[in-house]
N, CA, C and O atoms as a CHARMM CRD file, in Angstrom:
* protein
*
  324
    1    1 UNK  N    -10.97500 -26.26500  -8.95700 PROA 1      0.00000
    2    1 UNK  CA    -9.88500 -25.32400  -9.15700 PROA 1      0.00000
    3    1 UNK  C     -8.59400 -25.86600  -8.53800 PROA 1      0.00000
    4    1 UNK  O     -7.45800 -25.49500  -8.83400 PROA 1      0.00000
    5    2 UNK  N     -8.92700 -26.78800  -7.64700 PROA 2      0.00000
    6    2 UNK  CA    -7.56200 -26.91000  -6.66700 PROA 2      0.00000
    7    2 UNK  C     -6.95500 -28.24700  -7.20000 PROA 2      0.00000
    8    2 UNK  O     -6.08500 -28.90100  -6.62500 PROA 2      0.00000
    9    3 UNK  N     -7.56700 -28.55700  -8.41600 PROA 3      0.00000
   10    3 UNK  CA    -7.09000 -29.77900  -9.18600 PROA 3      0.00000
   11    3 UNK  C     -6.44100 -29.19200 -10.35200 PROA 3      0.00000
   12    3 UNK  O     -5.46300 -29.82000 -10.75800 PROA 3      0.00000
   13    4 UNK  N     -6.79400 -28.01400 -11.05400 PROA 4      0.00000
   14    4 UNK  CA    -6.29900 -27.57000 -11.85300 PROA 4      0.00000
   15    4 UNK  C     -4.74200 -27.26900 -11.51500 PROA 4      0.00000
   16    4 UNK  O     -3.74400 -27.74000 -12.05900 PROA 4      0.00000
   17    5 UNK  N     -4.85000 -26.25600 -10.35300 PROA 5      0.00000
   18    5 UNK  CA    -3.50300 -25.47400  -9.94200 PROA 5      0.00000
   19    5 UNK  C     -2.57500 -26.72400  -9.57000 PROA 5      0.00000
   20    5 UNK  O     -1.36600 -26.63300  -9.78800 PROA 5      0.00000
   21    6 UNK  N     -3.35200 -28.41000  -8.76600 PROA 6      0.00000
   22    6 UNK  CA    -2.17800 -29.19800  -9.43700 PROA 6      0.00000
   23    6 UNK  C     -1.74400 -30.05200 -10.04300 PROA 6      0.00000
   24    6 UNK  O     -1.06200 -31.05200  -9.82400 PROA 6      0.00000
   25    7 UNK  N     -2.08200 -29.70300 -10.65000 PROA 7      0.00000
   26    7 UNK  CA    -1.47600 -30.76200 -12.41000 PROA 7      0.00000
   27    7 UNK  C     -0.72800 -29.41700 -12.76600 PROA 7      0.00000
   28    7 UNK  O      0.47400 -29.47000 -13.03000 PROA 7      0.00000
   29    8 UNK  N     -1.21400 -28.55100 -12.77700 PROA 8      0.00000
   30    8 UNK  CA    -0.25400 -27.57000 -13.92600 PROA 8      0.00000
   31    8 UNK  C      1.12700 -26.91300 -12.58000 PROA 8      0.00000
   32    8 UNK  O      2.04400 -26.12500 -12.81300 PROA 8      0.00000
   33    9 UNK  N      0.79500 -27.58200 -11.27200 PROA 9      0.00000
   34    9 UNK  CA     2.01700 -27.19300 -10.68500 PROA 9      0.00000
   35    9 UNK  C      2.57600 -25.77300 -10.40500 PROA 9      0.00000
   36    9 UNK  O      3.72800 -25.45200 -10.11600 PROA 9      0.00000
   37   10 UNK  N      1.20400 -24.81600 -10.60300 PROA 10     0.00000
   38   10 UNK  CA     1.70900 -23.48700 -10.13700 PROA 10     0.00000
   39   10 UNK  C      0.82500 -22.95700  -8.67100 PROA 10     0.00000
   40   10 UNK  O     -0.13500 -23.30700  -7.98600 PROA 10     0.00000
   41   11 UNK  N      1.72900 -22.02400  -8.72600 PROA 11     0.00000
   42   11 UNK  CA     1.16300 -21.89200  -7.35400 PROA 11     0.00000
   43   11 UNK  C      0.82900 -20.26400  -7.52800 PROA 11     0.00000
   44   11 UNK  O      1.64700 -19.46400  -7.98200 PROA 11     0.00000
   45   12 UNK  N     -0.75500 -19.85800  -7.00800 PROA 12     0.00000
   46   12 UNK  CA    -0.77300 -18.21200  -7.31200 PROA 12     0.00000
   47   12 UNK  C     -1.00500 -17.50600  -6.02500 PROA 12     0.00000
   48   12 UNK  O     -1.34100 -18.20100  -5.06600 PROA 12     0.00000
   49   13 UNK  N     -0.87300 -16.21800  -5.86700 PROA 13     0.00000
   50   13 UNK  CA    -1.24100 -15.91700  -4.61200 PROA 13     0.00000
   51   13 UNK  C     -1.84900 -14.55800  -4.43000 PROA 13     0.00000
   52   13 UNK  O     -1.34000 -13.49800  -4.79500 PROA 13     0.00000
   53   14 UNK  N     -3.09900 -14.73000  -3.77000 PROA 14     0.00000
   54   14 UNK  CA    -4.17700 -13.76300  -3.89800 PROA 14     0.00000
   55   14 UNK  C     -3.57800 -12.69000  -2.90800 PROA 14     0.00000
   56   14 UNK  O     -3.17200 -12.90900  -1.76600 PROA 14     0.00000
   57   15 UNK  N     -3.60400 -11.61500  -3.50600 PROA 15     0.00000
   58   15 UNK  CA    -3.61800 -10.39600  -2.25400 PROA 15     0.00000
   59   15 UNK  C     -5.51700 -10.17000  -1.92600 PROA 15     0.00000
   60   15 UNK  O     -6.30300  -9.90800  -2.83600 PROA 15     0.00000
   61   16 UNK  N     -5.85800 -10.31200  -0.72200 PROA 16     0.00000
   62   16 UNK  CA    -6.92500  -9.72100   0.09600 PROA 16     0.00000
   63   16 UNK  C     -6.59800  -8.44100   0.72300 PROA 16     0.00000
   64   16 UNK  O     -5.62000  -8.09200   1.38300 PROA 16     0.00000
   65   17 UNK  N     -7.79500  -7.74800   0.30600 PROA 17     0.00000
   66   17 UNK  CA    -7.68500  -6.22100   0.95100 PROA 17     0.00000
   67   17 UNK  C     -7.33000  -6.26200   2.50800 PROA 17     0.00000
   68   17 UNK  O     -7.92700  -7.28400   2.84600 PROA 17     0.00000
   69   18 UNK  N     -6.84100  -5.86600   3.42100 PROA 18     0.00000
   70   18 UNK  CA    -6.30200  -6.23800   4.60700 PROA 18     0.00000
   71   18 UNK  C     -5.85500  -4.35000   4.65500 PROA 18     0.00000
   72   18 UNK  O     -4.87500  -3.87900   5.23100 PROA 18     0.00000
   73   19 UNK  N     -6.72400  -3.71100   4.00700 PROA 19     0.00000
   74   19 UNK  CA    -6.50900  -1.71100   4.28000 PROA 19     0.00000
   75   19 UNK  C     -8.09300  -1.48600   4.47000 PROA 19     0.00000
   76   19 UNK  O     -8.89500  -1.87100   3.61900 PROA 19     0.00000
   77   20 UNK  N     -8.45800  -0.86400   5.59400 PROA 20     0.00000
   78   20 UNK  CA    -9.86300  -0.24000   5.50100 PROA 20     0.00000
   79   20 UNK  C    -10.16900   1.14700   5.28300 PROA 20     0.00000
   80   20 UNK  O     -9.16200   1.81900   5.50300 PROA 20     0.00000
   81   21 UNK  N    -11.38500   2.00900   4.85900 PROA 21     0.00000
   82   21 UNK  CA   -11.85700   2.93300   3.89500 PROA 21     0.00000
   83   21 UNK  C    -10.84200   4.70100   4.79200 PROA 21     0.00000
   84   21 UNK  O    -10.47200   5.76900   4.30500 PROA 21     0.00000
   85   22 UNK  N    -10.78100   4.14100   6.13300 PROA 22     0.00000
   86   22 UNK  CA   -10.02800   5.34600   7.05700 PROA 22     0.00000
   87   22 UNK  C     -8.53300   5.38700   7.12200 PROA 22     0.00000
   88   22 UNK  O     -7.82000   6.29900   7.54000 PROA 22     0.00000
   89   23 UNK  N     -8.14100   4.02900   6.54700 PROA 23     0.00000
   90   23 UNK  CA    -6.42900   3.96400   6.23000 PROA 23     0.00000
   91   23 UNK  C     -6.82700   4.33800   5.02300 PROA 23     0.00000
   92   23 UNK  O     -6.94800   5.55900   4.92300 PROA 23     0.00000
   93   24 UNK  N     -7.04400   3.80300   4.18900 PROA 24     0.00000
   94   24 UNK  CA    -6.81000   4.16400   2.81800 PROA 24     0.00000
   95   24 UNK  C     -7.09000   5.51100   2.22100 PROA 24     0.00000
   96   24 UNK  O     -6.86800   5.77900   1.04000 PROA 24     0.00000
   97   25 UNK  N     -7.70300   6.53600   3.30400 PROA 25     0.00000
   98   25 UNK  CA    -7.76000   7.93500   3.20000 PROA 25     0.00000
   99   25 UNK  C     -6.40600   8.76200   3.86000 PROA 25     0.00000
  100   25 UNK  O     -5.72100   9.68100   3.41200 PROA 25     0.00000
  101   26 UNK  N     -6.36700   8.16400   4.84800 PROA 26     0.00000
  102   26 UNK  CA    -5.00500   8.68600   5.61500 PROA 26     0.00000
  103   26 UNK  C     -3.78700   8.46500   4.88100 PROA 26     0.00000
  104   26 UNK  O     -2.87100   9.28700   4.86200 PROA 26     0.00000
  105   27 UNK  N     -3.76800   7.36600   4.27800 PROA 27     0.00000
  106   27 UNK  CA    -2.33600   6.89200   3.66900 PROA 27     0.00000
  107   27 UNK  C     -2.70800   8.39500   2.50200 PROA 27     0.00000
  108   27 UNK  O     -2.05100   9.43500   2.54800 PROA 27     0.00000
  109   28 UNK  N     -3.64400   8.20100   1.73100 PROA 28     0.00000
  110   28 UNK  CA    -3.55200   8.79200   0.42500 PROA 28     0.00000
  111   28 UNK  C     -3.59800  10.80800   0.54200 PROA 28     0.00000
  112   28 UNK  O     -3.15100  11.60100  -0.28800 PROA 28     0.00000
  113   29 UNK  N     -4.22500  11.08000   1.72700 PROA 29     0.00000
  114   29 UNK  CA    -3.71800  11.96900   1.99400 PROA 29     0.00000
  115   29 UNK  C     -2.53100  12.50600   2.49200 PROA 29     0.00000
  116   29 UNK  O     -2.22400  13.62800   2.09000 PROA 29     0.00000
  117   30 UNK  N     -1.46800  11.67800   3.64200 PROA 30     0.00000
  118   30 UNK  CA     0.18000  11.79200   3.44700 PROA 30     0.00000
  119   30 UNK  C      0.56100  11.43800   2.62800 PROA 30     0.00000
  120   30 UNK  O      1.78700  11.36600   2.54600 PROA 30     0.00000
  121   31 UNK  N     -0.20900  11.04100   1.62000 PROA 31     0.00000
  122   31 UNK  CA     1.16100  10.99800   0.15900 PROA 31     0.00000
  123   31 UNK  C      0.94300  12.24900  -0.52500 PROA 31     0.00000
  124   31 UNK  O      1.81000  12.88000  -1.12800 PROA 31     0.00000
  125   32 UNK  N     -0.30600  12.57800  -0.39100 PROA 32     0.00000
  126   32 UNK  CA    -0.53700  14.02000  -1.36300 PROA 32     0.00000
  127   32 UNK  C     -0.15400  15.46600  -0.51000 PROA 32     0.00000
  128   32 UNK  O     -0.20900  16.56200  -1.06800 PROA 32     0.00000
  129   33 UNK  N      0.25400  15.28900   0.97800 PROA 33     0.00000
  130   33 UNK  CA     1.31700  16.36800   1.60400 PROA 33     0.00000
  131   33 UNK  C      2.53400  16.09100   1.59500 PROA 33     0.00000
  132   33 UNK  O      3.31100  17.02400   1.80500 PROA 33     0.00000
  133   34 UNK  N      3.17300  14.51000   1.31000 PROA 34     0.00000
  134   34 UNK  CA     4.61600  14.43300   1.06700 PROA 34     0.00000
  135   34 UNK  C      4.73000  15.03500  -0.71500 PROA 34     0.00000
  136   34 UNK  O      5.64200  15.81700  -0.98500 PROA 34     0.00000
  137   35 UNK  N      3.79900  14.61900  -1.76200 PROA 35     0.00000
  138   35 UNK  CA     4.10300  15.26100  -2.91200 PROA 35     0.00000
  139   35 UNK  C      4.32200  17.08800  -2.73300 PROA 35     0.00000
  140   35 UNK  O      5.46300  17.52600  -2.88300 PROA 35     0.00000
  141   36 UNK  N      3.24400  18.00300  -2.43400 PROA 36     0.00000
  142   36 UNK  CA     3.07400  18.87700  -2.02600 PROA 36     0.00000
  143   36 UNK  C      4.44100  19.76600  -1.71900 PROA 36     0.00000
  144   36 UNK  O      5.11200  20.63600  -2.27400 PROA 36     0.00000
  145   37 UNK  N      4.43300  18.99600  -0.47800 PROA 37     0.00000
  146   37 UNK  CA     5.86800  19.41900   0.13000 PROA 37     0.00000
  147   37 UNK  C      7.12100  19.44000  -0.54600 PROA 37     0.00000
  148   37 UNK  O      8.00000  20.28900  -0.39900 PROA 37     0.00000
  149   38 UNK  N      7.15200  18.04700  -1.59700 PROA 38     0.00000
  150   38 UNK  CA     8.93000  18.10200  -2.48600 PROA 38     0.00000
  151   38 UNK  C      8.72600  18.82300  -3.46100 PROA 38     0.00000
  152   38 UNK  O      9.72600  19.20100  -4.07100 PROA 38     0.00000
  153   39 UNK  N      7.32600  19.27700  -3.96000 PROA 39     0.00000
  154   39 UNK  CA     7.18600  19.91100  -5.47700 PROA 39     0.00000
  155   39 UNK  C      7.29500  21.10000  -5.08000 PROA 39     0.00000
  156   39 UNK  O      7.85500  21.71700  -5.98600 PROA 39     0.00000
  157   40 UNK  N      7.00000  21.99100  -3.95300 PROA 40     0.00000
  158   40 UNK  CA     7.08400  23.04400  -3.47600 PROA 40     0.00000
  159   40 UNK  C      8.15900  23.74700  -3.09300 PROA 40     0.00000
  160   40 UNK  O      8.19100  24.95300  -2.84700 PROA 40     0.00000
  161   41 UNK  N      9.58900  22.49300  -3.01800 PROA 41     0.00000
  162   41 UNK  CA    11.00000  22.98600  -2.00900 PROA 41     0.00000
  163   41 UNK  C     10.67500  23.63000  -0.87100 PROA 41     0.00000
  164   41 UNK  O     10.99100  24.76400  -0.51000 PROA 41     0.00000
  165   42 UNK  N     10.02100  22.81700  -0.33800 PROA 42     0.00000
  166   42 UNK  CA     9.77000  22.55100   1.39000 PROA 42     0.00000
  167   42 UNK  C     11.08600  21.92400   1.90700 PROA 42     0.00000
  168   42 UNK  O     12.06600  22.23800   2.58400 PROA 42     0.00000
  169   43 UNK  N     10.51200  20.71800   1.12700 PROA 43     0.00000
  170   43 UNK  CA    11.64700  19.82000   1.53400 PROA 43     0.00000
  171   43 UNK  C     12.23700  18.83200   0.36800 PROA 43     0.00000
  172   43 UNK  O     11.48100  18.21200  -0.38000 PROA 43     0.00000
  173   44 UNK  N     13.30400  18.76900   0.30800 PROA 44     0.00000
  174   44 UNK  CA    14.83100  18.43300  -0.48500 PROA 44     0.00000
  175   44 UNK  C     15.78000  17.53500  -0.41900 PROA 44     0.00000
  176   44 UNK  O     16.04600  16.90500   0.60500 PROA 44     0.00000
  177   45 UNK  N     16.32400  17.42100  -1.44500 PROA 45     0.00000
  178   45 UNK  CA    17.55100  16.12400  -1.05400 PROA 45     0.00000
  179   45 UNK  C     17.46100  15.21400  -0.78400 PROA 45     0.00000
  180   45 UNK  O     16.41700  14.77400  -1.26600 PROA 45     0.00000
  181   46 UNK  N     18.21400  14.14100   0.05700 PROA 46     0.00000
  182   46 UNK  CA    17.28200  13.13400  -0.06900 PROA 46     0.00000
  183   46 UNK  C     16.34100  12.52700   1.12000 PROA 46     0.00000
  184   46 UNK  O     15.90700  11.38100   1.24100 PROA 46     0.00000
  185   47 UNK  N     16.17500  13.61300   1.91600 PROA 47     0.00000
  186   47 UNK  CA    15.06500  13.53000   2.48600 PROA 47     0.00000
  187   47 UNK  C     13.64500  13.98400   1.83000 PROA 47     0.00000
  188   47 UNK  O     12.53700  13.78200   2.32500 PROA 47     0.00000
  189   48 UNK  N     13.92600  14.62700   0.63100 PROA 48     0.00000
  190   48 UNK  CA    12.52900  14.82900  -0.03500 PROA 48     0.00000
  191   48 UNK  C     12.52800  13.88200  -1.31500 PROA 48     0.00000
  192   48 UNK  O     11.49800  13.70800  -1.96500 PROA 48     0.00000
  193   49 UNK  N     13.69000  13.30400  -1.62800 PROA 49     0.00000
  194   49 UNK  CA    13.01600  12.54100  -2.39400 PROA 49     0.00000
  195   49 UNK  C     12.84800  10.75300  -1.29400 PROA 49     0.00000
  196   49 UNK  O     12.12000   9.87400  -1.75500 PROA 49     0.00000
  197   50 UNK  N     13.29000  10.61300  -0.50300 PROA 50     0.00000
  198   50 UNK  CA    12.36600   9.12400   0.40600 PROA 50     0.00000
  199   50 UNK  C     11.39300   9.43800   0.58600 PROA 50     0.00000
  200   50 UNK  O     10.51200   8.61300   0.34200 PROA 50     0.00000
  201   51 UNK  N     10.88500  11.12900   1.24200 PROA 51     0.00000
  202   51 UNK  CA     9.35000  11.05000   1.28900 PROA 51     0.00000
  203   51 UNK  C      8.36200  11.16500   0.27300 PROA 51     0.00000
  204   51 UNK  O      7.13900  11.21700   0.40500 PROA 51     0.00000
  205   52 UNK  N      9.40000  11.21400  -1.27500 PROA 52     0.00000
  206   52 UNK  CA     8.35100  11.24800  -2.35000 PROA 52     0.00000
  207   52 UNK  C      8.42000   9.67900  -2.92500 PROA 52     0.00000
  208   52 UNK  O      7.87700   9.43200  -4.00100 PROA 52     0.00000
  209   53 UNK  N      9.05500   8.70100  -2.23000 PROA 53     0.00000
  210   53 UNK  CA     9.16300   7.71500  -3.09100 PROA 53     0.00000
  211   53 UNK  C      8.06300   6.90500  -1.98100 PROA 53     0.00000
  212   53 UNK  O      7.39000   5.95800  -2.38900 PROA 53     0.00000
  213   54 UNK  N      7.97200   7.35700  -0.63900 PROA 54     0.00000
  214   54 UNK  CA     7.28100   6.96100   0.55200 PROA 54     0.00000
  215   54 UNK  C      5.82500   7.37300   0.19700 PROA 54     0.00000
  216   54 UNK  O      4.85800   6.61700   0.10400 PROA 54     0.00000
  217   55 UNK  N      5.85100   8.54400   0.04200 PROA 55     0.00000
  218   55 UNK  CA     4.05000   8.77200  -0.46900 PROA 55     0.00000
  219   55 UNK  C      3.82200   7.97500  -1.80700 PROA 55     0.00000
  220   55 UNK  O      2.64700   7.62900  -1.92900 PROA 55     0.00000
  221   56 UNK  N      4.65700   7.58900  -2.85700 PROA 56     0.00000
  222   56 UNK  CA     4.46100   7.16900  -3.67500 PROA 56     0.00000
  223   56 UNK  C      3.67300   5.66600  -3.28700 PROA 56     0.00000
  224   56 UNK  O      2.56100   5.20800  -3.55100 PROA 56     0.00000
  225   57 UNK  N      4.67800   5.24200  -2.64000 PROA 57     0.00000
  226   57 UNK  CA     4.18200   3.85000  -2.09100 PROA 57     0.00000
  227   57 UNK  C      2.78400   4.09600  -0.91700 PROA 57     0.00000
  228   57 UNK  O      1.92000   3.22900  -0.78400 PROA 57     0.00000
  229   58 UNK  N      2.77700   4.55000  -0.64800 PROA 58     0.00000
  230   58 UNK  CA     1.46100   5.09600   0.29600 PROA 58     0.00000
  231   58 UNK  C      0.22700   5.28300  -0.78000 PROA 58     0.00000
  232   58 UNK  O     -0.91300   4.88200  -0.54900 PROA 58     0.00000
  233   59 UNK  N      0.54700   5.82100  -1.75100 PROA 59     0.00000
  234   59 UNK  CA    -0.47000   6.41900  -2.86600 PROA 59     0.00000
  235   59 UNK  C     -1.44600   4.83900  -3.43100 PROA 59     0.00000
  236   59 UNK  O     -2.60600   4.43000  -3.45900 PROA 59     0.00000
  237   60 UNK  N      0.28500   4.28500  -3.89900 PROA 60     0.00000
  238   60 UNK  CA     0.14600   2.73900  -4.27200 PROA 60     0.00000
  239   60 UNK  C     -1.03500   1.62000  -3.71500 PROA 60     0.00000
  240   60 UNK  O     -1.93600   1.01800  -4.29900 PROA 60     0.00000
  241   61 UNK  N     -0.55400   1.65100  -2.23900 PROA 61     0.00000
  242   61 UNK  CA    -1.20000   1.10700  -1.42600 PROA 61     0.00000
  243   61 UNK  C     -2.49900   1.39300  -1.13800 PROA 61     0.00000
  244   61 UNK  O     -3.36600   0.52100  -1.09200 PROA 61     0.00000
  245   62 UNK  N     -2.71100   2.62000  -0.92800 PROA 62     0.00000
  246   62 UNK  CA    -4.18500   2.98400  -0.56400 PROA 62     0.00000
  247   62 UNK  C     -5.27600   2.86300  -2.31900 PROA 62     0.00000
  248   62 UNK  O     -6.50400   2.78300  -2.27900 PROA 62     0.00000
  249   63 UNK  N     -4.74900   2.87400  -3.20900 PROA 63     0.00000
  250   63 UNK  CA    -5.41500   2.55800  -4.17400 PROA 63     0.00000
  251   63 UNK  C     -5.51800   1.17700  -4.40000 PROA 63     0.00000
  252   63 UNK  O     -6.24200   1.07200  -5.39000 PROA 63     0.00000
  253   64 UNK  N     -5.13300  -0.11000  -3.95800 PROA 64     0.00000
  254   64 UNK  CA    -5.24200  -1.24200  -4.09300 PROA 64     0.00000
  255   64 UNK  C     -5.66700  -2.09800  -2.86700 PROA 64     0.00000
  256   64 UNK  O     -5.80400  -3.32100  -2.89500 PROA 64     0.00000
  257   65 UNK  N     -5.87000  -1.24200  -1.71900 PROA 65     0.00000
  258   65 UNK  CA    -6.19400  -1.46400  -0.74800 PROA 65     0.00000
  259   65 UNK  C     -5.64500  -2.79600  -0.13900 PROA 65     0.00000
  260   65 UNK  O     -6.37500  -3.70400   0.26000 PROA 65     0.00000
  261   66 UNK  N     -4.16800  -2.81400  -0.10800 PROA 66     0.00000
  262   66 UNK  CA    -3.35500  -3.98100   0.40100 PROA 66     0.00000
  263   66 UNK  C     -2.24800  -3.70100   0.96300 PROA 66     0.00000
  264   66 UNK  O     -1.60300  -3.11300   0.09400 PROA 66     0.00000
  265   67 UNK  N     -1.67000  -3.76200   1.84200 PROA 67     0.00000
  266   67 UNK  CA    -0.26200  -3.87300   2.46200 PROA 67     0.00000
  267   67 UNK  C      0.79800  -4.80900   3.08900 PROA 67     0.00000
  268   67 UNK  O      0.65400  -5.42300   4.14700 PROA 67     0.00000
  269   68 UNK  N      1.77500  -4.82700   2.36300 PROA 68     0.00000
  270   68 UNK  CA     2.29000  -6.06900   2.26500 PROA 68     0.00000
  271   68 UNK  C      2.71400  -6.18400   3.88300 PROA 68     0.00000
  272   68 UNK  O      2.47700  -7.18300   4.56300 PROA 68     0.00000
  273   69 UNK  N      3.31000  -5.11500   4.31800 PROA 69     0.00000
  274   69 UNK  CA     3.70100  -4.95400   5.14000 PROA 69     0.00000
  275   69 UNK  C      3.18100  -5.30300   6.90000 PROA 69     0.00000
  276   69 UNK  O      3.87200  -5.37200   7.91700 PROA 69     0.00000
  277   70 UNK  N      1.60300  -5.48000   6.69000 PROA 70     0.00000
  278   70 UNK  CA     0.34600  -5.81900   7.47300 PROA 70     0.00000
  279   70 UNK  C      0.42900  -7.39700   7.47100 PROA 70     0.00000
  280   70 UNK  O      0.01500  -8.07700   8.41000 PROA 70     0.00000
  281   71 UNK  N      1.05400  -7.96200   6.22700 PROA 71     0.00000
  282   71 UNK  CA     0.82200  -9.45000   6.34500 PROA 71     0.00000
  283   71 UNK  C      1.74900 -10.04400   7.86700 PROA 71     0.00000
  284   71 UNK  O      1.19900 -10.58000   8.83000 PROA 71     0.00000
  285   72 UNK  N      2.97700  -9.82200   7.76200 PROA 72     0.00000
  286   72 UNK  CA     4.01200 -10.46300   9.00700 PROA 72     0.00000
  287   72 UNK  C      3.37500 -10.12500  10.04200 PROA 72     0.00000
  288   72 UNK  O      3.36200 -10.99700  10.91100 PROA 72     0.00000
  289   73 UNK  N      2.71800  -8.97200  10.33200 PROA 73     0.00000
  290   73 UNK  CA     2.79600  -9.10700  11.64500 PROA 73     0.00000
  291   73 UNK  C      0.69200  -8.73300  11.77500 PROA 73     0.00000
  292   73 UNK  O      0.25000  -7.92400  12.59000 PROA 73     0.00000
  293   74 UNK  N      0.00000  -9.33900  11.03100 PROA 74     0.00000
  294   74 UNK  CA    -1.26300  -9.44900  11.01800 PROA 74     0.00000
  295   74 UNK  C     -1.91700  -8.38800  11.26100 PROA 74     0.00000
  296   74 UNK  O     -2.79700  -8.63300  12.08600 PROA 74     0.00000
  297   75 UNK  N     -1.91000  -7.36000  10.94900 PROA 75     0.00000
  298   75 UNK  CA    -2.47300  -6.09100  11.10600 PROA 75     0.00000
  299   75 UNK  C     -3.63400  -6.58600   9.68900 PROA 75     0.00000
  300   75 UNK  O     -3.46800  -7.40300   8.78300 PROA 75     0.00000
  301   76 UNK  N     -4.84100  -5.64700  10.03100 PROA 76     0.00000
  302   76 UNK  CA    -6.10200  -6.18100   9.14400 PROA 76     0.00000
  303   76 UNK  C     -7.01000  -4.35200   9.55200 PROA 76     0.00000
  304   76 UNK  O     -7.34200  -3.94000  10.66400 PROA 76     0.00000
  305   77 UNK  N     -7.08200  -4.03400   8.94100 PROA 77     0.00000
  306   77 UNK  CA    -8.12800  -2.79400   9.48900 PROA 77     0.00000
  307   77 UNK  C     -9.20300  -2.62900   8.85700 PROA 77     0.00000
  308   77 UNK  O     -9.90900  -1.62700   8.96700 PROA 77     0.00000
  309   78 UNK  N     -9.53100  -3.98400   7.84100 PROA 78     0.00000
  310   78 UNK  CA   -10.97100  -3.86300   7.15700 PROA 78     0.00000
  311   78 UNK  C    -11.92700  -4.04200   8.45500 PROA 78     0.00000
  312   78 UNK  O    -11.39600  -4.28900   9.53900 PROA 78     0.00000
  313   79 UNK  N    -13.25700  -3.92700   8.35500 PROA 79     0.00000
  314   79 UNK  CA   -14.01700  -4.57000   8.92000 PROA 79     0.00000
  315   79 UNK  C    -14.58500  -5.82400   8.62300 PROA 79     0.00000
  316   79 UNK  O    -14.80800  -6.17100   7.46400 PROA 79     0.00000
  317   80 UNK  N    -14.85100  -6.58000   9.68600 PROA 80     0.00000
  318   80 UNK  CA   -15.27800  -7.63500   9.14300 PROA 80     0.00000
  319   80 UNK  C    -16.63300  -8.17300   8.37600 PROA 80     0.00000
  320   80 UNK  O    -17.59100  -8.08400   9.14500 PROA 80     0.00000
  321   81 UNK  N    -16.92800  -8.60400   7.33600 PROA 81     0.00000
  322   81 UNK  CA   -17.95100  -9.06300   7.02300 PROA 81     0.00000
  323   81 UNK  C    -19.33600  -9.50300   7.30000 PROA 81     0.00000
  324   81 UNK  O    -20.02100  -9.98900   6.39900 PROA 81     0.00000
């Protein structure tokens, strides 16, 4: 494989799950009380729509079980193998 990728000169890059089964519940449940909350007019403006674009990305994340954000500074909360 690592002869293929160079001759053809590309370069790909794997996301590894680096979210474990208790983040990826937590994230996906504050996204479904930040939705909650803006669909309800709790909360408004544009503090309700960052926290709906914030759970959005929370939602994101916990369904793909990756965070980009974990890479810089090595955060990992799977367990290990």
């Amino acid at each position: 494989m690592n002869q293929f990728l160079q001759k053809n000169n590309k370069k790909f890059i794997t996301m590894n799950t680096n979210m474990g089964k208790v983040d990826r519940i937590v994230r996906a449940i504050i996204a479904v009380i930040f939705g909650i909350l803006y669909f309800t007019g709790v909360i408004s403006g544009t503090t309700g729509i960052i926290l709906l674009i914030v759970g959005i990305v929370f939602l994101l994340t916990a369904f793909i079980g990756f965070c980009p954000l974990y890479l810089p500074f090595g955060f990992n909360t799977c367990k290990k193998k």
